[in-house]
N, C-alpha and C positions, 0 to 999 in steps of 0.2 A: 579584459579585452579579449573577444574574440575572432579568430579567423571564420571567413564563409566566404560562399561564391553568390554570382550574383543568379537570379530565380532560374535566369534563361540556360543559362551554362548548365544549374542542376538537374531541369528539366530535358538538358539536350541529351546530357548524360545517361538520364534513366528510360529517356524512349531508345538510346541504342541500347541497353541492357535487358529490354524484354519483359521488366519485372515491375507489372503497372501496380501489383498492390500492393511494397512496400515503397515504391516511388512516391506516392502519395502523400505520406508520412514525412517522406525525405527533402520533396518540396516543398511542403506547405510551412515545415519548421513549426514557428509561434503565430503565422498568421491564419486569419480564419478561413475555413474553409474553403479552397478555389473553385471560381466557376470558369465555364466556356463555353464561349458565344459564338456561335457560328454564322453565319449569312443566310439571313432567310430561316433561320432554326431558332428551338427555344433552349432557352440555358440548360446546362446540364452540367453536371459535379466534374472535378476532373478524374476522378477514376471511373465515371463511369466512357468518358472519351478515352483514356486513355487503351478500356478494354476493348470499345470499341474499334478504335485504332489498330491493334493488331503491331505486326510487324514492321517494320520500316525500313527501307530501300536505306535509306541515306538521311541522317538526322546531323542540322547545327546550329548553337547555342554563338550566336552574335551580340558585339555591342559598339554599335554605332553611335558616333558624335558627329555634330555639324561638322560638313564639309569632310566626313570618314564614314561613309555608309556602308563598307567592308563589304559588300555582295548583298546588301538586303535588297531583294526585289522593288522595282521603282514604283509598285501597287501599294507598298505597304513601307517604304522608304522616311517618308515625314512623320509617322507614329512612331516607328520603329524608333527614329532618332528622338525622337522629344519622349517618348521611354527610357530612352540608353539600351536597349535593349529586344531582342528578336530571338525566336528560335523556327528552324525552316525544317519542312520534313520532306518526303520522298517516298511514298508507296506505289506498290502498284497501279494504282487508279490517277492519282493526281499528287501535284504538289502543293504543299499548305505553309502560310505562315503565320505563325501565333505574337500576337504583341501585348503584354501584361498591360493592362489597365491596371494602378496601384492606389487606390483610396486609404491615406493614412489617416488616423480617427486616435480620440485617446490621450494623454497628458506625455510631455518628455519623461516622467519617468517612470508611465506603464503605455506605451505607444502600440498600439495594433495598428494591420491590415488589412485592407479590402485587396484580393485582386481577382481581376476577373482575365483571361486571357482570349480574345478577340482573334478569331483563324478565318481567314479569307485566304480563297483560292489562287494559286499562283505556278508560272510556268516554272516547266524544270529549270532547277537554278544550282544543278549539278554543276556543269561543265565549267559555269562564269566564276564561281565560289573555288575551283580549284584551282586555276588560276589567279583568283586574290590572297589565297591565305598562303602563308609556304606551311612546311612540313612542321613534324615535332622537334628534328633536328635542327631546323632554321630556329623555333623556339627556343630551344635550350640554349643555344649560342648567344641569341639575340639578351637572355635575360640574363646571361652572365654579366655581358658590357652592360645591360642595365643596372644591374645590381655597382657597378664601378662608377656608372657616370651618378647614381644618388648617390652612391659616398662620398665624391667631391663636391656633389652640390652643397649634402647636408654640412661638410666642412667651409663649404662660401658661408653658408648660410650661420654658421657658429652657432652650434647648437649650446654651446656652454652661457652664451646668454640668453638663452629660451628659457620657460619655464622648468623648475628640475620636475615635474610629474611629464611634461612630453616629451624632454628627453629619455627618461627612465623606460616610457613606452615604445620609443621608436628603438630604443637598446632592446627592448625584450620582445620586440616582434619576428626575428630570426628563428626564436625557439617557438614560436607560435605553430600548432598545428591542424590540419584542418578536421572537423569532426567526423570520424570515421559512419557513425550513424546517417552520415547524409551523403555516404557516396557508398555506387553498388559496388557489391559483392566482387564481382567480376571485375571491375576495375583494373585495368596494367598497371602495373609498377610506371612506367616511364611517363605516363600520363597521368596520373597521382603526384609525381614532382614535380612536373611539369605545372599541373595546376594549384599545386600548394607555393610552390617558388613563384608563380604570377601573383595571386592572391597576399603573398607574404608581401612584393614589390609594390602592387597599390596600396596596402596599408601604411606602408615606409610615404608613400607617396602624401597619402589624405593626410596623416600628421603633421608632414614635412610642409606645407601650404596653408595648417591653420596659424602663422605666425608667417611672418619676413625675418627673424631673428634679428641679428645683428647688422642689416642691411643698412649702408650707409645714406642712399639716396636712393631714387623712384627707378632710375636703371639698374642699378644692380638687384634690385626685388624682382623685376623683369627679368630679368636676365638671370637669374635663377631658379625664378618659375616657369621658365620657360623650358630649362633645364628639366624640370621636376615630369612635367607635362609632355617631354617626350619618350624618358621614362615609361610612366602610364600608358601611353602607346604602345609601348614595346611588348607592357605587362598585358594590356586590353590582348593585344594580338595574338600572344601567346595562350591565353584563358581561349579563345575562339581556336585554335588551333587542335589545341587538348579535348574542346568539345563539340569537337566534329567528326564525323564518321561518313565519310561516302560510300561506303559499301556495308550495307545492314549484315 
């Protein structure tokens, strides 16, 4: 079992880092090579946008759910969300926002991907985005209480009559940690825990939800998935916090 972030978050990371040719590497991971689609333009590799691209004002790695569109621009809002995911930039010239297209291809147990990330033009979405996200400190705090409120779920939830392999995992995903090869160089300390402590929290989460465990009836499965899934919230919020940068 491993830890990872999701494309966007990696992507938001490495356009604030400046370092478009080992970014490359660091997104793409095991899928095949990315492209980007622009408006009106022809496809092109993503290191070759990225060097184009240049420097950026203000770069961030979003993940929107129905009815939680977190600051994704209202142009690109309904992709955005039925992705899970966005990443917004901020140069000189204009604002842009990238939405992965992800074509998966391949058998469950050698699975590739296609992704192609689709960038349309968009107004500055500085101002509104500082205002939806709180800080790294609002994160921290927030994924402490999360990390409390899944402990008591997973205890509603009686893990002791799950399967013993996902209890096993959901015990050893605390020492889980994230691949240093896919995060820059530069990277802060507090935003490295930041985003390894969110990541480690939806993994607790996705395990926690493939089972109802020892649920006695249709409310109390509710009623602690719903638990689970605020959770996830907390952890989403925090992941978009950690990769955000408004000042390049």
């Amino acid at each position: 079992m491993l830890l990872d972030l999701p494309r966007s978050v990696l992507l938001a990371l490495w356009i604030a880092s400046h370092d478009p040719v080992r970014a490359v590497a660091a997104v793409q991971g095991d899928d095949e090579p990315h492209t980007v689609v622009e408006e009106d333009g022809e496809p092109t590799t993503l290191a070759r946008w990225l060097a184009a691209l240049g420097a950026a004002e203000a770069v961030a790695g979003l993940l929107p759910v129905p009815g939680d569109a977190l600051g994704v621009p209202a142009a690109v809002s309904g992709a955005a969300v039925e992705a899970g995911e966005a990443v917004l930039v901020h140069t000189g010239a204009a604002g842009l926002a990238l939405v992965p297209e992800v074509r998966r291809f391949g058998s469950e147990l050698e699975p590739g991907h296609l992704v192609a990330w689709h960038v349309t033009p968009v107004p500055d979405w500085r101002l509104a985005l500082q205002g939806r996200l709180g800080t790294l400190g609002d994160a921290e705090r927030e994924l402490r209480q999360g990390l409390v409120t899944a402990t008591e779920a997973l205890q509603r939830l009686d893990v002791a009559r799950w399967r013993p392999d996902a209890a096993a995992m959901i015990g050893a995903v605390p020492r889980l940690e994230l691949p240093t090869s896919r995060l820059p160089r530069d990277l802060d300390g507090r935003r490295a825990r930041t985003l390894t402590s969110a990541a480690r929290l939806r993994t607790i989460v996705s395990l926690a939800v493939e089972d109802d465990g020892g649920a006695v009836n249709l409310w109390q499965a509710d009623q602690r998935t719903a638990a689970l899934r605020d959770v996830d919230r907390v952890a989403r919020a925090a992941l978009c916090a950690a990769a955000t940068t408004l000042q390049g």
